[in-house]
C-alpha positions as CSV (number, residue, x, y, z in Angstrom):
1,X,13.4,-11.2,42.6
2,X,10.8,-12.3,40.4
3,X,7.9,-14.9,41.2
4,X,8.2,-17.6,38.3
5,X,4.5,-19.4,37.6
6,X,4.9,-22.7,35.3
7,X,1.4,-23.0,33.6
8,X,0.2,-26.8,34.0
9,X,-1.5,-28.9,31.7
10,X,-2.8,-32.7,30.3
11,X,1.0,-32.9,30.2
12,X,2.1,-31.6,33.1
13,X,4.5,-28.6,33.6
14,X,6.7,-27.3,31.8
15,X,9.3,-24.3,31.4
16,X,8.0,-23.3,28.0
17,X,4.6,-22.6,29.6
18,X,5.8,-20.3,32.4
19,X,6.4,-16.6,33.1
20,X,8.4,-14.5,35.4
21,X,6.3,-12.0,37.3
22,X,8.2,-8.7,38.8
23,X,6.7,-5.3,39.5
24,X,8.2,-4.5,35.9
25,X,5.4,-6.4,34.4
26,X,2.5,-4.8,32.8
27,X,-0.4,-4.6,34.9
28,X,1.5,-5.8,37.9
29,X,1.3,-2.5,40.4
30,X,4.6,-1.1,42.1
31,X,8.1,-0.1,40.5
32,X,10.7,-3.1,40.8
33,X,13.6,-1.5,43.5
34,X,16.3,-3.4,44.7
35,X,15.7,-4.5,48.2
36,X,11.5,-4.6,47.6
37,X,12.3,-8.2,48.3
38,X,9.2,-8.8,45.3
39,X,8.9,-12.8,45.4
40,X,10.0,-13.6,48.9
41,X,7.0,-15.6,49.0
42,X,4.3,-16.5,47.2
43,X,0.9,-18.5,47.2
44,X,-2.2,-18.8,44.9
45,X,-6.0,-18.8,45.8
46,X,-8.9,-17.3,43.8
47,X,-9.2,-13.9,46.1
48,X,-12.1,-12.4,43.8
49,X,-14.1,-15.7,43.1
50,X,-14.2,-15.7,39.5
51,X,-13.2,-19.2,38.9
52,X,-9.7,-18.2,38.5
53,X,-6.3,-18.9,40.3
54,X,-4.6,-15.3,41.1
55,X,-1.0,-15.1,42.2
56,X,-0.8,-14.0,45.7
57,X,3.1,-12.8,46.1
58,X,4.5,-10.3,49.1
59,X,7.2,-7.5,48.4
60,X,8.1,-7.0,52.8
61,X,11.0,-4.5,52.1
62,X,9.2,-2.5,49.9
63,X,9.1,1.4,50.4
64,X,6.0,3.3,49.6
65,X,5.7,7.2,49.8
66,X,4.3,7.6,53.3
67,X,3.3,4.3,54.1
68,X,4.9,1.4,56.4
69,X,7.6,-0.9,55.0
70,X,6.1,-3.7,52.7
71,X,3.3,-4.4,50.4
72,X,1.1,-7.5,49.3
73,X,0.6,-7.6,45.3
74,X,-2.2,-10.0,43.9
75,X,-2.2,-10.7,40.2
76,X,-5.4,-11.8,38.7
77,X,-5.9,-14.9,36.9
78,X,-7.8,-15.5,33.8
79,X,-8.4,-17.4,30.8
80,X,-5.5,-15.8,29.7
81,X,-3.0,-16.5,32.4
82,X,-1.6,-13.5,34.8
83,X,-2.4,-11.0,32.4
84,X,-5.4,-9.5,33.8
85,X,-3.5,-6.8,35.7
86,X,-3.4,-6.8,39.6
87,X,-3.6,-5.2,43.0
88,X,-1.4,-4.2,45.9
89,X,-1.7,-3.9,49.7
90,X,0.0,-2.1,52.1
91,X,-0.1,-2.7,56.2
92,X,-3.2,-0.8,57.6
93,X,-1.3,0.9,60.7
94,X,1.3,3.1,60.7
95,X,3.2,1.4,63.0
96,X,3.4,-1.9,61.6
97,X,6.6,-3.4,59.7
98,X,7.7,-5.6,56.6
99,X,4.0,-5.9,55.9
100,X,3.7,-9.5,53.6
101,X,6.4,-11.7,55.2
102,X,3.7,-14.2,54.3
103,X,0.2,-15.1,53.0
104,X,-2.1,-17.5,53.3
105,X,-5.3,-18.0,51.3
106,X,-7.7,-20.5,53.2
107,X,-11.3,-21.0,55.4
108,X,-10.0,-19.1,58.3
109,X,-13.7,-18.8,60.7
110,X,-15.0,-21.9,58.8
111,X,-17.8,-20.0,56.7
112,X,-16.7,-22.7,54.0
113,X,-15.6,-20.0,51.8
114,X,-11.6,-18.6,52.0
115,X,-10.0,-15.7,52.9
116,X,-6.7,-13.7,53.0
117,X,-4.3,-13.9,55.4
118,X,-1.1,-11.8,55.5
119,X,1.4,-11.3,58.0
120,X,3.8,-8.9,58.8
121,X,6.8,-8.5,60.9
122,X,5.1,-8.7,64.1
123,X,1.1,-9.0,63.3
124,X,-1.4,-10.9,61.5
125,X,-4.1,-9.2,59.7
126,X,-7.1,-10.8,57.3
127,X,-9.6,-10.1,54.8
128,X,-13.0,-10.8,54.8
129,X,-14.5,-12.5,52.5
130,X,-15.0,-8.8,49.9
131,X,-12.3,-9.0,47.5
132,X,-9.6,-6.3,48.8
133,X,-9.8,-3.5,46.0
134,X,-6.4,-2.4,46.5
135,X,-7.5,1.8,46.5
136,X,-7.0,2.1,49.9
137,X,-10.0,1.4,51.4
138,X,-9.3,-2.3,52.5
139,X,-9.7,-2.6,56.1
140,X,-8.3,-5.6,57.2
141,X,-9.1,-7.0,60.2
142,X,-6.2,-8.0,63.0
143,X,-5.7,-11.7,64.3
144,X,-5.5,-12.2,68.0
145,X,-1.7,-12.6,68.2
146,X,-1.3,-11.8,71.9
147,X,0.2,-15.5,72.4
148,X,3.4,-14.5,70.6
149,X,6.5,-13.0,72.5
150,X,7.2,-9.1,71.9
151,X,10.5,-9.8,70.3
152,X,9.6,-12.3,67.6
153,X,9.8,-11.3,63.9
154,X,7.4,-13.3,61.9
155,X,8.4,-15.0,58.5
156,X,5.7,-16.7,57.2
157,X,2.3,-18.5,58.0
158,X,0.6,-22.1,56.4
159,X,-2.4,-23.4,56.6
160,X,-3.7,-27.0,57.2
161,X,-5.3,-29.4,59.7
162,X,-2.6,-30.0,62.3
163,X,-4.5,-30.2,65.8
164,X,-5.7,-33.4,66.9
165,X,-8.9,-33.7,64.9
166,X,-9.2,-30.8,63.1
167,X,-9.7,-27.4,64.1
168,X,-14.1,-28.3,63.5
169,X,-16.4,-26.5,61.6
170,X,-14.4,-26.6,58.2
171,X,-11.7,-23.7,59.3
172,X,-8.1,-23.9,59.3
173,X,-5.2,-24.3,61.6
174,X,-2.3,-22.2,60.7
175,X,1.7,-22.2,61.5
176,X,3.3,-19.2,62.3
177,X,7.3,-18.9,62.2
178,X,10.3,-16.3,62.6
179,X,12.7,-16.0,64.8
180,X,13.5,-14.4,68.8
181,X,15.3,-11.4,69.4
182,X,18.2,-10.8,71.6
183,X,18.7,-8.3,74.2
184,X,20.7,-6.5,72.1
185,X,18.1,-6.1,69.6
186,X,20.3,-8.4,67.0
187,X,17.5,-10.6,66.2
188,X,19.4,-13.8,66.5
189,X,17.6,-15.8,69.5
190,X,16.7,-18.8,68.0
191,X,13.9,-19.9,66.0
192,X,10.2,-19.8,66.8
193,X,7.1,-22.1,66.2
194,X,3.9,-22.0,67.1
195,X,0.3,-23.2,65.8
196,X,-2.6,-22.0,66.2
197,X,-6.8,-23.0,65.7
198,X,-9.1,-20.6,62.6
199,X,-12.1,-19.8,64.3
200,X,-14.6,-16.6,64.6
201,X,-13.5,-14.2,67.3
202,X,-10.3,-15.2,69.8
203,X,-8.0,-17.3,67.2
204,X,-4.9,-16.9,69.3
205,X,-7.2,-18.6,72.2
206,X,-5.9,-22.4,71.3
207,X,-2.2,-22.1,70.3
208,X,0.6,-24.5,70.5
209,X,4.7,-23.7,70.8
210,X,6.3,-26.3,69.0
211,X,9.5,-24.6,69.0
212,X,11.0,-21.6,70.8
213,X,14.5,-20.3,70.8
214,X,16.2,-23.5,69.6
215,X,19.5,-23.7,67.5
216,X,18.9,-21.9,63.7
217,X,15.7,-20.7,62.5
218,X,13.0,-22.1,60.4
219,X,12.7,-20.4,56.8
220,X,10.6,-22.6,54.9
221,X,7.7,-24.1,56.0
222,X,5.5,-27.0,53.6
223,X,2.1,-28.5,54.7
224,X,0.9,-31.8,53.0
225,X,-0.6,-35.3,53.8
226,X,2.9,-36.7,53.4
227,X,2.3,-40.0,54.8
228,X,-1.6,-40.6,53.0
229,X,-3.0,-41.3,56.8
230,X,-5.7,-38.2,56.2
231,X,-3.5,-35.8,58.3
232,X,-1.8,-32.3,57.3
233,X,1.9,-33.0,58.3
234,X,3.7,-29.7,58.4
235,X,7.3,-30.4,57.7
236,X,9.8,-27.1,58.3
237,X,13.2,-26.3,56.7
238,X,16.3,-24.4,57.6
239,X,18.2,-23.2,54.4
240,X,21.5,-21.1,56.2
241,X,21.0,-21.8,59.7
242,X,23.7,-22.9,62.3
243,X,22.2,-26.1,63.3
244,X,23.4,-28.6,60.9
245,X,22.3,-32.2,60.7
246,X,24.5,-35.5,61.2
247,X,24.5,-35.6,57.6
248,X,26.2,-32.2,57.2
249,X,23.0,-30.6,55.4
250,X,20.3,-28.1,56.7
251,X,17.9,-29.7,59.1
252,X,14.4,-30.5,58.0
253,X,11.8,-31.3,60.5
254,X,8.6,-33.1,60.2
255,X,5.7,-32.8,62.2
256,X,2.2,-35.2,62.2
257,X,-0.9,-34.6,64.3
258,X,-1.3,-35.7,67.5
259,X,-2.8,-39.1,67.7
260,X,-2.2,-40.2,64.2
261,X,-0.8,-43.8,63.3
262,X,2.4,-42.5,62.0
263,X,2.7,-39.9,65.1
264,X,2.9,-42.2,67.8
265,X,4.8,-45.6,65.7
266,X,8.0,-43.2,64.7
267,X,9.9,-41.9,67.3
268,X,12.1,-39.2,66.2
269,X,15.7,-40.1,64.5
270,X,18.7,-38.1,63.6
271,X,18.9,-34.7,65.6
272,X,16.7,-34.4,68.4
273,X,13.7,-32.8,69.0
274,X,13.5,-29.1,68.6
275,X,12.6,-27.7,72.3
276,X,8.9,-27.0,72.3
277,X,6.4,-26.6,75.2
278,X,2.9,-27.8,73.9
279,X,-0.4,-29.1,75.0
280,X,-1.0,-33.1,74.1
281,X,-3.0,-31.7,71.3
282,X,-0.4,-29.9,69.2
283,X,1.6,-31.6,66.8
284,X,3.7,-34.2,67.4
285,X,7.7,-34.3,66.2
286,X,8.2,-37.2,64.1
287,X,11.6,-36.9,62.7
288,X,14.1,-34.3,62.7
289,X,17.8,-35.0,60.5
C-alpha cells in the first residue's frame, strides 16, 4: 500500500499537491511485494537535522534476503519535496519479528533534541541522536520492555505528555498497543494498553496498564490536546473489532491525564471503561462510545 503525503501551503492542503510513496518510487529503497505491508504506518520528524520534514513509514511484513521479517524506510525531505532519495532499516537481532509495526520520532531521554523510535512485534528499539545511515551499521539501542507480557504483539507506539505532570525534563511519554495471545497461539486475547515514562536508562521503570485483554483490540491510536486544557489526550480506535458501541459503530476511547479539569468533571458515557489496572498517575478514561 502506498503512503500518500499532501504538501501544505498558505492555502492549506490539497490533492493536487500530494504524491503517493511506494517502494516503486525512485530513490525510495526496497522492491514493492505484495504482503511488505509498505504504509501500514507512517509518521514524519526531521531524522537528519537539516531543517527538513522526512517521511518516516514502516514495511513490518517485508522479506529481506537473510534478515528478520520487516523494515523501516525513511524518505528525505527537501526543498524539493520527497525526492531526495531515502534509507531503510531492518530489526538488529535475528530473532526479532515484523520489525516497524510503528515509529515514533520524539525527545525520548529529554536531551531536548529527538530521536527514533521503532517497534517491532515484540520489542522496542531507538536511535540515538546520529542519523541512522541505513548501510547496516545502525546499532540501535533496545527499550526496557520487560513490563510487557510474553504473548503480546505490538502494533504501534505514540508519543505525548500523558502522566500526571509530564514525564520532567522535556522527554516524552509514549503508548504502546497490540493485542494478547491465546494459549493456542491464535493471537486473539484481547487488546493491550499500556504507557510508559522517556527517560535515560530504565524507561519501562514507570509504566501504566490502561487496558489488558478486554473485548477487540486497539488499531489506531491519536494523541492531541483535544480539549485545549494543556494536556496530551490520547484517544484509541478500533476499526474491525468485536466490541461494538451502542451506536452500532467501532468503539473509540478517549483518555486525559490524571488530575486534569476535564479528567475528573466527565465521568465516562456510552460503553464502559475498558479494564485496566493502573497507578493514580496514569491516564484517566474519560469517555468510551
Amino acid at each position: 500500500m502506498p503512503a500518500s503525503t499532501a504538501y501544505g501551503s498558505a492555502s492549506g492542503v490539497s490533492p493536487s499537491r500530494s504524491v503517493r510513496i511506494t517502494q516503486g518510487t525512485a530513490g525510495v529503497p526496497g522492491v514493492a511485494e505484495e504482503g511488505d505491508r509498505f504504509g501500514e504506518n507512517a509518521t514524519s520528524g526531521d531524522v537528519n537535522h537539516d531543517g527538513y520534514a522526512d517521511l518516516i513509514v514502516g514495511a513490518p511484513s517485508e522479506k529481506v534476503g537473510g534478515k528478520p521479517d520487516g523494515s523501516l524506510s525513511i524518505v528525505w525531505g527537501g526543498a524539493k519535496g520527497l525526492t531526495s532519495g531515502g534509507i531503510a532499516l531492518n530489526a538488529p537481532t535475528a530473532e526479532d519479528r515484523n520489525f516497524g509495526e510503528g515509529a515514533s520520532f520524539s525527545d525520548l531521554d529529554g536531551d531536548g533534541t529527538a530521536q527514533l523510535q521503532v517497534v517491532s512485534g515484540r520489542h522496542l528499539w531507538w536511535y540515538s541522536e546520529v542519523p541512522p545511515k541505513g548501510d547496516g551499521s545502525d546499532v540501535p539501542l533496545p527499550l526496557e520492555d520487560d513490563f510487557l507480557p510474553e504473548d503480546v504483539r505490538l502494533d504501534g507506539v505514540a508519543a505525548g505528555h500523558f502522566s500526571a505532570g509530564g514525564s520532567g525534563n522535556g522527554n516524552s511519554d509514549y503508548v504502546v498497543y497490540g493485542e494478547r495471545g491465546k494459549a493456542d497461539g491464535s493471537g486473539d486475547g484481547g487488546d493491550y494498553l499500556a504507557t510508559f515514562r522517556g527517560r535515560p536508562g530504565d524507561t519501562g521503570y514507570y509504566h501504566d496498564v490502561l487496558s489488558d485483554g478486554g473485548a477487540g483490540t486497539t488499531r489506531r491510536v491519536a494523541t492531541g490536546d483535544i480539549d485545549k486544557d494543556g494536556a496530551t489526550d490520547l484517544v484509541t480506535g478500533e476499526s474491525t473489532g468485536r466490541a461494538r458501541s451502542p451506536s452500532g459503530g467501532a468503539p473509540r476511547t478517549a483518555w486525559e491525564p490524571a488530575g486534569s479539569p476535564s479528567a475528573t468533571a466527565r465521568p465516562t458515557r456510552g460503553s464502559p471503561a475498558p479494564p485496566r489496572s493502573a497507578t493514580a498517575s496514569a491516564p484517566v478514561c474519560r469517555w468510551a462510545t
